[in-house]
N, C-alpha and C positions, 0 to 999 in steps of 0.2 A: 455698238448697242447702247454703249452711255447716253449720248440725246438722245434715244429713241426712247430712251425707260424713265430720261429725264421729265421728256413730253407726259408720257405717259401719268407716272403721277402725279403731276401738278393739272394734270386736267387740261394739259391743251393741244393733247388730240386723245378722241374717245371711240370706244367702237360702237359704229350706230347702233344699236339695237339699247344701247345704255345712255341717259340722260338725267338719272337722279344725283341729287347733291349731295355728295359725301360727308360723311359724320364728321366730325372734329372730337377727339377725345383725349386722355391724359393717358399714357402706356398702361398706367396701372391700374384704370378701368377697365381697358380688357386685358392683359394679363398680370399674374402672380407668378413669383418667383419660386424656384428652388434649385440648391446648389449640387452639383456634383461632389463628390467623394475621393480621397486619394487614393490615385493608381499611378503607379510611377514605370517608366518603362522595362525597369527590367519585372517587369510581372506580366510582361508581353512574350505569348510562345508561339510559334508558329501553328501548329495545330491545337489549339484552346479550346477548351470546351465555349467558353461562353462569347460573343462578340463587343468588344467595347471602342470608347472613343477617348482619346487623350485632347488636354485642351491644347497642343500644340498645334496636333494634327488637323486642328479648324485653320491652321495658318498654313499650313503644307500639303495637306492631301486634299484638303475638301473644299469647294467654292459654296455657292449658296446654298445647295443641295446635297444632300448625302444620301446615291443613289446604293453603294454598294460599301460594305463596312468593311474596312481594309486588316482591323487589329484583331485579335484575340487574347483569352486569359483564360487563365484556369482559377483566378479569384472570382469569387461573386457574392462579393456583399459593397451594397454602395447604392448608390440611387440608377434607376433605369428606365430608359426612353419609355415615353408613351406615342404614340401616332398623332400627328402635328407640334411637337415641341421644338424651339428654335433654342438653337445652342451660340453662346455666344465666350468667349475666350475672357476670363475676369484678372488677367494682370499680365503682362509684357517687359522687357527690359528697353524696348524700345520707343515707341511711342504713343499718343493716343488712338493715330489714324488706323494701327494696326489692331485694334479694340475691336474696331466700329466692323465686325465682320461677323455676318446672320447667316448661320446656316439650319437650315430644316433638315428635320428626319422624321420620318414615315413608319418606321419599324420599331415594335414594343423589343422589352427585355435588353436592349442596349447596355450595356454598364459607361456609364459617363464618370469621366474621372474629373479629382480636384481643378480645382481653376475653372469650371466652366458654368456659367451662369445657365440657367434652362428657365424658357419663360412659357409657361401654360395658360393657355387663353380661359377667358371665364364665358367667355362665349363662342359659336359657332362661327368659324375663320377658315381660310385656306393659307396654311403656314407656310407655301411656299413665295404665293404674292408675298408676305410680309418681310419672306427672307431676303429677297430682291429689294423690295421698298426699304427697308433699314439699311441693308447694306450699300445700298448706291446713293438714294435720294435723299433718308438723313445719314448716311455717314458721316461731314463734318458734323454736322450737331451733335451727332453719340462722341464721337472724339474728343470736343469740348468738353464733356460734363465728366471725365478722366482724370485722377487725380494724382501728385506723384511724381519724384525725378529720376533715381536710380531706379526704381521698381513703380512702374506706370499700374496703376489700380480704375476697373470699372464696374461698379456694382450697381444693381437694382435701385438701390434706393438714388444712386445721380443720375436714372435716367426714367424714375416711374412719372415723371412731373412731368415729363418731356410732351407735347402734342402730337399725334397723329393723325392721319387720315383712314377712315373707315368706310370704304364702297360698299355696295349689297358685296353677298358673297356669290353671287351668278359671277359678278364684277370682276372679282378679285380672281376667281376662278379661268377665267377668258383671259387675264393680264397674264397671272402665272404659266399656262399653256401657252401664250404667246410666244412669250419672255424665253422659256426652258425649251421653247425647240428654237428659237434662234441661237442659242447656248449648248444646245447639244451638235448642230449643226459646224457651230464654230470648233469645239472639240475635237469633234469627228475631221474637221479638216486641219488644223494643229498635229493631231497625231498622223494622218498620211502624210504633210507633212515630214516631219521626225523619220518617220522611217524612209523616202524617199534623199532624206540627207544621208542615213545611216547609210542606206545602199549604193549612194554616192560615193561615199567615204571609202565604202569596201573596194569600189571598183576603181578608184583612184590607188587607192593602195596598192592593188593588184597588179597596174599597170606600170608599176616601178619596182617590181621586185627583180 
């Protein structure tokens, strides 16, 4: 799906019914920043009153999209998702490349914990085209603007300069639909999959006992 998403935003293949020229703009034109809060994982219970997101878990559980909130807590004071907000991971032990990863969420009341940057648009957008678009098409450039050796740092202000590209949001809406069922389709085939090795495994086992 990388050249296909690659094509995709740099405009050289479009879907007919779209021909207008893409805005060009600075990140922090259309969006503002605000940070998550700390929640560190032992405040994590299995049956939690409230549902949140650790900034790890943008590297381990979640891809562009966060369709389904894995954690829980029973704390709730801290800053909380709003519908379209892109979450992004603000420090790593490892490197920049590992920054440069946009995920979207759809769902209010979220509790977002420390480390993770949260960017809210100042205008009307489809956060998930954009979680796609950052995270593949500029991801070296967000990687670049990373600061830091033992402890890799990416915050707001190294990447509000940075340019974008701005489609209508009919646009952006048609990419992200695109985009997220070729991604869910790959998923869906990844885990059968998984389980047709597991069943494998089993019946290998079985035939040596």
């Amino acid at each position: 799906m990388k050249g296909l998403s690659e094509k995709l935003f740099a405009q050289k293949i479009r879907f007919k019914e779209f021909n207008g020229k893409w805005r060009l703009n600075k990140l922090g034109e259309i969006f503002y920043s605000e940070k998550g809060k700390g929640l560190s994982k032992d405040k994590l219970v299995v049956n939690g009153e409230y549902e949140c997101v650790l900034y790890g878990e943008l590297y381990t559980k979640y891809r562009e999209v966060i369709f389904n909130v894995v954690s829980k807590t029973n704390e709730n004071d801290g800053l909380k998702s709003q519908v379209g907000d892109l979450l992004i991971p603000s420090s790593t032990t490892t490197s920049g490349i590992d920054l440069a990863n946009v995920t979207a969420i759809n769902k209010e009341n979220v509790l977002l914990g420390g480390d993770i940057t949260v960017l809210r648009s100042r205008e009307k957008i489809n956060n998930i085209f954009y979680a796609y678009y950052l995270s593949n098409y500029k991801k070296e450039e967000i990687a670049s603007y990373a600061q830091g050796s033992t402890i890799v740092h990416l915050y707001y202000n190294h990447i509000k300069n940075m340019l974008i590209d701005f489609p209508s949001l009919e646009e952006q809406t048609v990419i992200s639909q695109f985009l997220s069922s070729i991604d869910n389709k790959a998923q869906i085939e990844k885990s059968l999959l998984e389980k047709y090795e597991l069943q494998k495994k089993h019946l290998l086992q079985n035939l040596f006992i």
